[in-house]
C-alpha positions in Angstrom: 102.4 352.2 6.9 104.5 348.8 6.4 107.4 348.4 9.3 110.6 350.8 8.2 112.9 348.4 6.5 116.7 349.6 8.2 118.2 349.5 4.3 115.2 351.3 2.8 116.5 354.3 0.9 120.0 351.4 -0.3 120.6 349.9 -3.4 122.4 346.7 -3.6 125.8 346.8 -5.2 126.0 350.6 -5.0 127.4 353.2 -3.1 125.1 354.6 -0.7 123.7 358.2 -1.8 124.6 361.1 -0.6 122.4 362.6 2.6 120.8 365.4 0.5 117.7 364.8 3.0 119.8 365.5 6.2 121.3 368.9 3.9 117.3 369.6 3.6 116.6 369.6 7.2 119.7 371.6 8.1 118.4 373.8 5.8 115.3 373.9 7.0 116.3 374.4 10.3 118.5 377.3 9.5 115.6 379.0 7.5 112.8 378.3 10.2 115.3 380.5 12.8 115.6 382.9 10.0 111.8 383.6 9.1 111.3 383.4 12.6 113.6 386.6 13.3 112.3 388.2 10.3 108.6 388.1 11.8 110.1 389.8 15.1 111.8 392.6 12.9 109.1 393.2 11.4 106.7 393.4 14.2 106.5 397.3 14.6 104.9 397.4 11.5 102.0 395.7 13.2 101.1 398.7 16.0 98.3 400.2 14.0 96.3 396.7 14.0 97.2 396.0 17.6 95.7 399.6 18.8 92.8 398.5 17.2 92.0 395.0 19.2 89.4 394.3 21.6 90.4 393.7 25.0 91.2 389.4 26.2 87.5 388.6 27.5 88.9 385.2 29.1 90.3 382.0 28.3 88.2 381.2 25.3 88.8 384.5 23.9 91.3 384.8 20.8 92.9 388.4 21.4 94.8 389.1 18.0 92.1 389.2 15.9 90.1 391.9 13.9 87.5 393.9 15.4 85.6 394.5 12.6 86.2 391.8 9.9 85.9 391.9 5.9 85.1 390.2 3.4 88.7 390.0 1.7 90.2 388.9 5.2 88.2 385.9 5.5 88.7 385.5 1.8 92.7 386.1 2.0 93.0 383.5 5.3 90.8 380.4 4.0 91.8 380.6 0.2 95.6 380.7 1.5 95.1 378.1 3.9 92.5 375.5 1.4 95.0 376.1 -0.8 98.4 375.3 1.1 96.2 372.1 2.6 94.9 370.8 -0.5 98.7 371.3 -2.1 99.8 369.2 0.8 97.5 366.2 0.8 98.0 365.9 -3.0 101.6 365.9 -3.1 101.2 363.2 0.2 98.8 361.1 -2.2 101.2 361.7 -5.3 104.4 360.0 -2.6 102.6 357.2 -1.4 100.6 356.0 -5.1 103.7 357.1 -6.9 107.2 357.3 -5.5 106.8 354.6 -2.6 110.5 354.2 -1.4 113.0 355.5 1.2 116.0 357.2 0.0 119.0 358.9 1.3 118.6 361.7 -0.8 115.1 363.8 -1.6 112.7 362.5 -4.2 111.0 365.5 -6.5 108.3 364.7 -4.7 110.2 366.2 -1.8 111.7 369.3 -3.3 108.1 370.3 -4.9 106.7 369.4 -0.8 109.7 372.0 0.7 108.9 374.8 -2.1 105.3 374.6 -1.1 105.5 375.0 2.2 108.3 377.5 1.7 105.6 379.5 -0.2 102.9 379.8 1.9 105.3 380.4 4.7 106.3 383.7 2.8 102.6 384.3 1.7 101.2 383.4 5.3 103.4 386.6 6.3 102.5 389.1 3.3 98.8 388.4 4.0 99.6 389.6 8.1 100.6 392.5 7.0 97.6 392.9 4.5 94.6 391.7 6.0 95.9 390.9 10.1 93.7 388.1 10.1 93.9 384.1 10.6 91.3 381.3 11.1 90.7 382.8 14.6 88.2 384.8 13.1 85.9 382.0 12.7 86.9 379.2 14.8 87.3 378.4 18.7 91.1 378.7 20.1 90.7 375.0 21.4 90.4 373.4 17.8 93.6 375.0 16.8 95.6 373.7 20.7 93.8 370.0 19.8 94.9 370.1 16.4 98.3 369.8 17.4 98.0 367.8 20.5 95.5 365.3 18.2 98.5 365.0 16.0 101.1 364.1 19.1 98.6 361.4 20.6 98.4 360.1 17.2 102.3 359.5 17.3 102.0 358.1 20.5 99.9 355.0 19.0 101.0 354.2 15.7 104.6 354.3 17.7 102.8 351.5 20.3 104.4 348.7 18.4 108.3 350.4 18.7 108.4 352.0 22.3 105.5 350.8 23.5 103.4 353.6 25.6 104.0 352.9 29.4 107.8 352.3 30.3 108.5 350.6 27.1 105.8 348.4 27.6 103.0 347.7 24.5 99.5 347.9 24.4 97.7 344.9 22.9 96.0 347.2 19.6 95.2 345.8 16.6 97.6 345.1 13.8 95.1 346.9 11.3 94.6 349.7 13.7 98.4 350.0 13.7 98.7 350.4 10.0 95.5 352.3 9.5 97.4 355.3 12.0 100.6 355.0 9.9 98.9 354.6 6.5 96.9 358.1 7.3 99.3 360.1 9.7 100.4 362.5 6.8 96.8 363.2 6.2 96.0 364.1 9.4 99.3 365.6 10.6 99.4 367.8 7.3 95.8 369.0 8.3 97.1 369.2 12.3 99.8 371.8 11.2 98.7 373.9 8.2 95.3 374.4 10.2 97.1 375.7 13.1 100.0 377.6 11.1 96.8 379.5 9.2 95.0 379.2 12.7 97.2 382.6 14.2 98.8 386.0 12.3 102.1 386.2 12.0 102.9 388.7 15.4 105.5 388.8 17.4 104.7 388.0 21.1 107.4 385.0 22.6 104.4 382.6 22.4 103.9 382.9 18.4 107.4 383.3 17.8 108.0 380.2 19.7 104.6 378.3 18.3 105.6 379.3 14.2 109.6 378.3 15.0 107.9 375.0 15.9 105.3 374.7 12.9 108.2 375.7 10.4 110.2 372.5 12.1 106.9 370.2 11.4 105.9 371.5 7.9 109.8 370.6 7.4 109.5 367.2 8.9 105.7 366.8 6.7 108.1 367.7 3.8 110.1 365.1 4.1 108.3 361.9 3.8 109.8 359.3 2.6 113.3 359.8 2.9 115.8 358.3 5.7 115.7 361.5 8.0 111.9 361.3 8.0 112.0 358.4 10.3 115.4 359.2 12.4 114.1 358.6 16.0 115.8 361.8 17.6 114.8 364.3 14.8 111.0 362.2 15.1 111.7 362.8 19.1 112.3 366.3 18.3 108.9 367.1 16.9 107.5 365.9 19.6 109.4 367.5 22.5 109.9 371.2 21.4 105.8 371.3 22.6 107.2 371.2 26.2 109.0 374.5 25.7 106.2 375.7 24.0 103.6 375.2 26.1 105.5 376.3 29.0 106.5 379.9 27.6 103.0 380.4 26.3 101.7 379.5 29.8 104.1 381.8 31.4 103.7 384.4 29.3 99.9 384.3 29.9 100.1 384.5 33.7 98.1 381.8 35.2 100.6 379.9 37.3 100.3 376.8 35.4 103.6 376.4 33.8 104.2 373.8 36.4 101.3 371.5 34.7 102.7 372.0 31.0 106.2 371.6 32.0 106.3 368.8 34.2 103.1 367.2 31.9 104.7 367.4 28.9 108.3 365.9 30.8 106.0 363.4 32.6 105.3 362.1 28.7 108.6 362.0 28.2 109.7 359.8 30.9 106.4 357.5 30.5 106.5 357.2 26.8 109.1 358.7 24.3 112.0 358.3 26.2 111.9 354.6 25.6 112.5 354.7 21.9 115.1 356.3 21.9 117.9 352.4 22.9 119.0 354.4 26.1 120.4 352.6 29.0 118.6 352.2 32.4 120.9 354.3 33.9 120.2 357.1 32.0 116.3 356.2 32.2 117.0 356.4 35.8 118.8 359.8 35.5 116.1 361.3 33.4 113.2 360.2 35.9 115.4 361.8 39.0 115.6 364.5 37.5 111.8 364.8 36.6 111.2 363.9 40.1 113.6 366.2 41.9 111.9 369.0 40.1 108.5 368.4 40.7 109.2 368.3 44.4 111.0 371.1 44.6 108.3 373.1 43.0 105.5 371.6 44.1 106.5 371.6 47.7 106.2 375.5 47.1 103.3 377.2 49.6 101.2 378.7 46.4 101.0 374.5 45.1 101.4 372.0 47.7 99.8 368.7 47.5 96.2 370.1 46.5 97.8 370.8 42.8 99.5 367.3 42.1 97.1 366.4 39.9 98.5 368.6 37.7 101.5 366.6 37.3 99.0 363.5 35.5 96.5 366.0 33.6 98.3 366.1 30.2 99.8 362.3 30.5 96.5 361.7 31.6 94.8 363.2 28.6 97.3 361.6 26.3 96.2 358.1 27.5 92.9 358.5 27.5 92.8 360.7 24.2 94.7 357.8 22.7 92.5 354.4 23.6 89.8 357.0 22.6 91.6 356.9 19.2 92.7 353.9 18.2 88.7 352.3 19.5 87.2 355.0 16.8 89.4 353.3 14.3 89.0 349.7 15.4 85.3 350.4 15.2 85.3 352.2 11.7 87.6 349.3 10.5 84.9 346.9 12.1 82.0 349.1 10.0 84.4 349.1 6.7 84.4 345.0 6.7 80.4 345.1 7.8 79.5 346.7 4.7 81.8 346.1 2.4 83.3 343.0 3.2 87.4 343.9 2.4 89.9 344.0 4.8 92.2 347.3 5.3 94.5 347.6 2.1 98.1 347.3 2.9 99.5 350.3 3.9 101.9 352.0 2.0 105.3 353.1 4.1 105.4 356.6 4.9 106.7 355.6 8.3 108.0 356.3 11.5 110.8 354.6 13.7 114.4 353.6 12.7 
């Protein structure tokens, strides 16, 4: 993806357009707090399947799942989820060979995008209630948790260029690895999200209540490629901090004592890295990190933590970083191996971008 251009979406001489894509994501707001009540009140319908499950056998263990699988509710999960994913990626393809420019208002393109997802949201819940089922049958817990934080460390380096990575400051990456992660986010972050939305049933604890609120607020932000709110940097920042909340309930809901590490891991990204893209002041910079830094100490200076468990203030930034330079040095290699064999450069991305 190009660099946003600050009057894309304008036309010279005219009157700007009306914010119909700013309507959209109201609206998408309001209907992501909707269906998400509408899954709780419809929860009790769910206590026969949930008599039925196995007991948690540990941390690599998927509880809500069938005990005794069928055909039709492997069928019903992958057909509904190929066919969401493949709906997505061509109406992505169709936007960035087709349509091409920013607007203030939604493109077809977009309205077809919000009906689709809209869709399978609804269907995702019908086929609960049919067949209990999700990818979980099939598939390890851990690809569905990297999915998502793949598509967040992905963020974090095709945004290198605007707020930089450590305290505003850049890394030196490649220009085409740059615009290779912008060209292909919406591939890969349409993949990140539909696979994990398909990954879990639609049940009611706070942990997938809070985890499908936050993947109808992504499938709204995939929706909306394209247009001016797409690249606002505090709806962007949005998509990118509600993970904090969510990791942390799900931790706490499970037990373990380690909300600490997603709270203050996910903050600690915050303060190192997406804070800084946002044009705030030092001060404020300065109020955020005291903040951050009061609260660690004061629950870190607990008896049950205590200096042995620090490290768990740098394992998620830590895994960000490394996950990242991990990243973009796959790309920079499989750039290297394109221009080996076939002797082209990278084609010039087209903008479905990020950053204001």
């Amino acid at each position: 993806m190009a660099t946003m251009n600050p009057t894309a979406g304008k036309s010279e001489g005219k009157a700007e357009q009306p914010r119909t894509d700013m309507r959209a994501m109201w609206a998408g707001i309001v209907f992501a707090f909707v269906f998400t009540a509408i899954i709780y009140l419809l929860g009790p319908s769910l206590d026969p399947v949930r008599a039925t499950l196995l007991p948690d056998q540990g941390p690599s263990w998927y509880y809500w799942k069938l005990p005794s699988p069928t055909f039709v509710s492997h069928l019903s999960a992958w057909g509904l989820y190929l066919a969401h994913q493949i709906s997505l990626w061509g109406l992505i393809w169709y936007a960035q060979t087709r349509v091409k420019k920013y607007t203030g208002g939604l493109h077809p393109v977009n309205i077809a995008a919000l009906g689709v997802n809209a869709l399978f949201i609804v269907l995702h819940l019908v086929q609960t209630h049919i067949w209990y089922d999700g990818l979980a049958q099939d598939v390890s817990i851990f690809s569905s948790q990297g999915s998502v934080i793949l598509m967040l460390i992905w963020i974090m380096l095709m945004e290198n260029n605007r707020r930089g990575v450590l305290l505003g400051k850049k890394l030196p990456i490649g220009k085409r690895v740059i615009q290779f992660a912008r060209k292909y986010h919406g591939y890969v972050f349409a993949w990140a999200i539909t696979y994990t939305f398909w990954y879990h049933p639609m049940e009611t604890t706070n942990g997938h209540l809070m985890g499908f609120f936050y993947t109808f607020l992504l499938l709204l932000q995939g929706s909306l490629f394209l247009t001016r709110i797409h690249v606002n940097k505090w709806w962007m920042l949005a998509q990118e901090i509600i993970v904090l909340a969510h990791g942390t309930i799900v931790a706490i809901v499970q037990g373990n004592n380690l909300w600490p590490m997603f709270f203050f891991g996910f903050l600690g990204v915050f303060i190192l890295v997406q804070m800084h893209g946002l044009g705030l002041s030092n001060r404020i910079k300065w109020l955020f990190f005291g903040a951050y830094a009061v609260g660690a100490a004061l629950v870190y200076i607990q008896p049950d933590r205590g200096v042995t468990k620090l490290w768990q203030l740098v394992a998620i930034p830590g895994i960000y970083y490394l996950v990242m330079l991990v990243l973009a040095g796959l790309i920079a290699a499989g750039i290297w191996g394109y221009d080996r064999i076939w002797g082209k450069g990278a084609a010039n991305p087209t903008p479905i971008g990020v950053g204001d």
